[in-house]
C-alpha positions as CSV (number, residue, x, y, z in Angstrom):
1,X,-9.0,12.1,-34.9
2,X,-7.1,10.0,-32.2
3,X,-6.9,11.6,-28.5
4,X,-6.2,10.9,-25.3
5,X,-7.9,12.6,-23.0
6,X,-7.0,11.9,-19.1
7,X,-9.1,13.5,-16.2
8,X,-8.2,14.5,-12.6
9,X,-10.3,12.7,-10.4
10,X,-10.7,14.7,-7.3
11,X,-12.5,18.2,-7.4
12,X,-12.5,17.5,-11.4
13,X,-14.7,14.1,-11.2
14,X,-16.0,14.5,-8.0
15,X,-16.1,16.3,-4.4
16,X,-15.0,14.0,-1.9
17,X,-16.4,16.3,1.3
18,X,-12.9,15.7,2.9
19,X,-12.7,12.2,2.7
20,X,-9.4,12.2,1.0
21,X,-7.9,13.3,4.2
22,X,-9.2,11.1,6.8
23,X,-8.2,8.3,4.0
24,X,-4.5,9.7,4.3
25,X,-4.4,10.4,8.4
26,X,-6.0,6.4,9.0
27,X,-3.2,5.1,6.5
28,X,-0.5,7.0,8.6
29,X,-2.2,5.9,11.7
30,X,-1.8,2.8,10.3
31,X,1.7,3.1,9.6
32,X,3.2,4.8,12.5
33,X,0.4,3.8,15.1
34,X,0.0,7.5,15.8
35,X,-3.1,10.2,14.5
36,X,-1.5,12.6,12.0
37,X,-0.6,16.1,13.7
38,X,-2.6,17.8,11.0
39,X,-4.6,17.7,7.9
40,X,-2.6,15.8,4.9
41,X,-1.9,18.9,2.2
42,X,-3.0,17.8,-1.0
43,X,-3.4,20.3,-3.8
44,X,-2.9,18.1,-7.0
45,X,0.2,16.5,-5.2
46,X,1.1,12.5,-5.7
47,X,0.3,9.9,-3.2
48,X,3.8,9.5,-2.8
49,X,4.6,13.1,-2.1
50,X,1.6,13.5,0.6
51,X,2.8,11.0,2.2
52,X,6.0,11.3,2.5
53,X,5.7,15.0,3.7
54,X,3.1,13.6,6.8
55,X,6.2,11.5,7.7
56,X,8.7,14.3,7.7
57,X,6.2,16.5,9.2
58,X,6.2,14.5,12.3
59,X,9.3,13.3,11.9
60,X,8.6,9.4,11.5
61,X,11.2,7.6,9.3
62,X,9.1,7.2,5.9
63,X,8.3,3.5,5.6
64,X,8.8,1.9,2.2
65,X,6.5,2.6,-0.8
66,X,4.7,-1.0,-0.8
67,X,4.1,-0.6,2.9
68,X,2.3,2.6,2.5
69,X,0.9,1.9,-1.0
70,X,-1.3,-1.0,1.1
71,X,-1.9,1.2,4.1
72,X,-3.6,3.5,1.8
73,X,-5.5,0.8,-0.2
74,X,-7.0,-0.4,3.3
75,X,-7.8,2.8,4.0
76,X,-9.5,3.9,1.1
77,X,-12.0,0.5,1.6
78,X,-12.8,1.1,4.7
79,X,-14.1,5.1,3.4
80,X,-15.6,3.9,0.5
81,X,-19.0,3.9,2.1
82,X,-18.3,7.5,3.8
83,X,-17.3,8.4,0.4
84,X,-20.9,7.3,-1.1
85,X,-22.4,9.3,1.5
86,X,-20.6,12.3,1.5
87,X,-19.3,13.1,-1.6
88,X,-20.7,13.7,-4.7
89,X,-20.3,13.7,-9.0
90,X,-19.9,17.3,-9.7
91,X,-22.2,18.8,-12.3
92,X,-22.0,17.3,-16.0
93,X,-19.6,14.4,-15.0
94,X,-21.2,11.1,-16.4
95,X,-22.2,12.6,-19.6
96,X,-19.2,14.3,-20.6
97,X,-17.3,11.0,-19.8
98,X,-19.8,9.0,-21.5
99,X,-19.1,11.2,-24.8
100,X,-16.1,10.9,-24.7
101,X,-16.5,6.7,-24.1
102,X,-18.3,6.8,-27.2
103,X,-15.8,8.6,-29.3
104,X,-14.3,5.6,-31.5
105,X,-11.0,6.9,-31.8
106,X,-10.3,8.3,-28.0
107,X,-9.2,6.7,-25.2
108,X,-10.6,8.5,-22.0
109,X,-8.8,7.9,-18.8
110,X,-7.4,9.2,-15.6
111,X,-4.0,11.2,-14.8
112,X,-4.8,11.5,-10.6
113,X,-2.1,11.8,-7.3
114,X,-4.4,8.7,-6.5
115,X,-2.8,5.3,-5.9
116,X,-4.9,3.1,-8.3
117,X,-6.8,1.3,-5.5
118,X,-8.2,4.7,-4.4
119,X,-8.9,6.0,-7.7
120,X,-11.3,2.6,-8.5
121,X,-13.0,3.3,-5.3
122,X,-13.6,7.1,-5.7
123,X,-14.9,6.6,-9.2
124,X,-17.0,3.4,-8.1
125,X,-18.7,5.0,-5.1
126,X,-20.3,6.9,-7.7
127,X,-20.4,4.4,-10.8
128,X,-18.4,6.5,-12.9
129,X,-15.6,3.6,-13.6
130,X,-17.6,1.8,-15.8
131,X,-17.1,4.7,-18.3
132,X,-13.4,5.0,-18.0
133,X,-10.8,2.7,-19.2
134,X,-8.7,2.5,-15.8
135,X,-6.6,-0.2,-17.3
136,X,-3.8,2.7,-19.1
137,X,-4.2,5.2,-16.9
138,X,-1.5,6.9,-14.5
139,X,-1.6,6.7,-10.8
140,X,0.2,8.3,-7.9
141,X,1.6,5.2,-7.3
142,X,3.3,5.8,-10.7
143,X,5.8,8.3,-9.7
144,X,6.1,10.9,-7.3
145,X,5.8,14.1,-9.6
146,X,2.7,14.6,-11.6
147,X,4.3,15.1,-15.0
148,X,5.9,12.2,-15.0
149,X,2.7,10.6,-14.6
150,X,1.8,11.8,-18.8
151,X,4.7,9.4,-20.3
152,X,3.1,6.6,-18.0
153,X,-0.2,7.1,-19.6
154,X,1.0,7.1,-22.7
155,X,2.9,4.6,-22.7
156,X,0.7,2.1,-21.5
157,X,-2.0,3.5,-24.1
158,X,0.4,2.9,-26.9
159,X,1.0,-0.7,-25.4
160,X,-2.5,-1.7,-24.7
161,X,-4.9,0.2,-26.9
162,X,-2.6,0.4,-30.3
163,X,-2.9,4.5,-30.5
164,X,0.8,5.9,-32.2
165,X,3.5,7.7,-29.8
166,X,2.6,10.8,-31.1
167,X,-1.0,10.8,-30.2
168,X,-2.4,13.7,-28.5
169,X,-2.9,14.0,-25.1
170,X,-5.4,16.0,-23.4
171,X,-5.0,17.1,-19.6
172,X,-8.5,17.9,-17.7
173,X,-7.7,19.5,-14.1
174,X,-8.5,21.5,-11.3
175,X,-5.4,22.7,-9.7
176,X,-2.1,24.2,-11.3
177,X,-0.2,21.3,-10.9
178,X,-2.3,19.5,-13.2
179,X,-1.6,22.9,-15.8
180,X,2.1,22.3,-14.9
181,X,2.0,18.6,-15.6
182,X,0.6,19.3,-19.1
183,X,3.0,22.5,-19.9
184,X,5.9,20.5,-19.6
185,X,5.0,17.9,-21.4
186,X,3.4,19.2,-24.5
187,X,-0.1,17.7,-23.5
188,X,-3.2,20.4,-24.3
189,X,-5.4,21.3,-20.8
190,X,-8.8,22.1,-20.1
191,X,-8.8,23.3,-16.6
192,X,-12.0,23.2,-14.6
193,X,-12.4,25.9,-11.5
194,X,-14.3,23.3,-9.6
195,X,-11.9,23.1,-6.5
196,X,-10.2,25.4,-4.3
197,X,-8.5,27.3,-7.3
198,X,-10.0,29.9,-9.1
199,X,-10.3,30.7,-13.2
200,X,-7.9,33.7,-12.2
201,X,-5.5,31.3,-10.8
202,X,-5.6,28.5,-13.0
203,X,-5.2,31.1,-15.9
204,X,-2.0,32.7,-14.4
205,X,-0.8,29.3,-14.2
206,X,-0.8,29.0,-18.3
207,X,-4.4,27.6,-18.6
208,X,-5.3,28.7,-21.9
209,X,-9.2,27.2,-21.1
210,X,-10.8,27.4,-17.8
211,X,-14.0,26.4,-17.3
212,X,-16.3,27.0,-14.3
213,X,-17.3,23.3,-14.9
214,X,-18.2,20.3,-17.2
215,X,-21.7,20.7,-17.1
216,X,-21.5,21.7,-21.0
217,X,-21.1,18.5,-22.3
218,X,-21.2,19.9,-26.5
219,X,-18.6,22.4,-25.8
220,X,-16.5,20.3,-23.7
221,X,-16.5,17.7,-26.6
222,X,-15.5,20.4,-28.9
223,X,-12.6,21.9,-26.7
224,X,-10.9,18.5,-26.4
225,X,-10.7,18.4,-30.6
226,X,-9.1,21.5,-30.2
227,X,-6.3,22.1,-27.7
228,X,-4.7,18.5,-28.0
229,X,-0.6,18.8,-27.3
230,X,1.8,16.6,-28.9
231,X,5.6,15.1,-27.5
């Protein structure tokens, strides 16, 4: 069968050991010449919208989006070495994503809040964008709201790979934005308790899988045959 299956990067992929916010307090720095007054607040939310809520938070006028879209990507290069060190893959990672790289009529990709930039440098500090194909995937450069971010996907999938409108698409998360995002659009989810939300939580949110984690690469394979959504 055809699928799309798109992955969250952070606390799904990988742990980033709080990386991802000193990556967003040096790009404000950047920007308004001034240390954030707190920790970014992250949760599954866009680049867009984490940004834009340090700027109100401190009450900066908000710069415009290319501005801070290249603030970030400078920032995320200069981490990407702290990032190495840091962070890790989290548990079953490369070989569930090399699975599903193998799977002939798939296309495996990314759904993140990441601007593109960031997302190729979390996934190469740790090699994994060699098995992902980045090129039709959605970033939070995209669009501020994370649903938005599945027609984006899609659409470039259609465009670039061939697959029909009405293939399904398969959301793999760890936060209840990332079950929202796949709710409202008709899109299946697997979500993965491997970041600050619990099974508990991410099953109140409308999860009908949780996992504790992708370590079980078989089942995982299985599960993505099953749920798929459609438009």
């Amino acid at each position: 069968m055809q699928l799309i299956v798109l992955w969250d990067i952070d606390h799904t992929l990988i742990e980033n050991a709080g990386v991802s916010k000193e990556i967003y307090a040096t790009a404000f720095a950047l920007l308004t010449g001034a240390p954030p007054i707190g920790p970014a607040s992250t949760e599954g939310r866009t680049d867009r919208l984490i940004m834009r809520a340090m700027f109100h938070r401190q009450s900066f006028p908000e710069p415009d989006w290319p501005s801070v879209e290249a603030a970030l990507a400078r920032a995320g290069e200069e981490h990407f070495g702290k990032l190495s060190r840091r962070g890790m893959t989290l548990p079953g990672v490369p070989e569930i994503l090399k699975a599903a790289a193998g799977q002939a009529h798939w296309v495996s990709s990314v759904l993140t809040g990441n601007i593109a930039a960031n997302a190729r440098v979390k996934l190469s500090a740790f090699d994994l964008d060699p098995l992902l194909d980045l090129a039709v995937g959605a970033y939070g450069g995209d669009s501020a709201q994370r649903p938005d971010l599945v027609s984006v996907a899609r659409k470039r999938v259609q465009r670039y790979r061939g697959l029909p409108e009405d293939t399904p698409v398969v959301l793999v998360g760890d936060t209840p934005r990332d079950v929202e995002a796949a709710l409202v659009t008709g899109s299946g989810i697997i979500a993965v308790a491997s970041g600050i939300h619990s099974q508990a939580e991410l099953t109140a949110a409308g999860a009908p899988i949780v996992l504790p984690d992708l370590s079980d690469t078989a089942s995982l394979l299985a599960l993505l045959e099953i749920v798929p959504g459609r438009p």
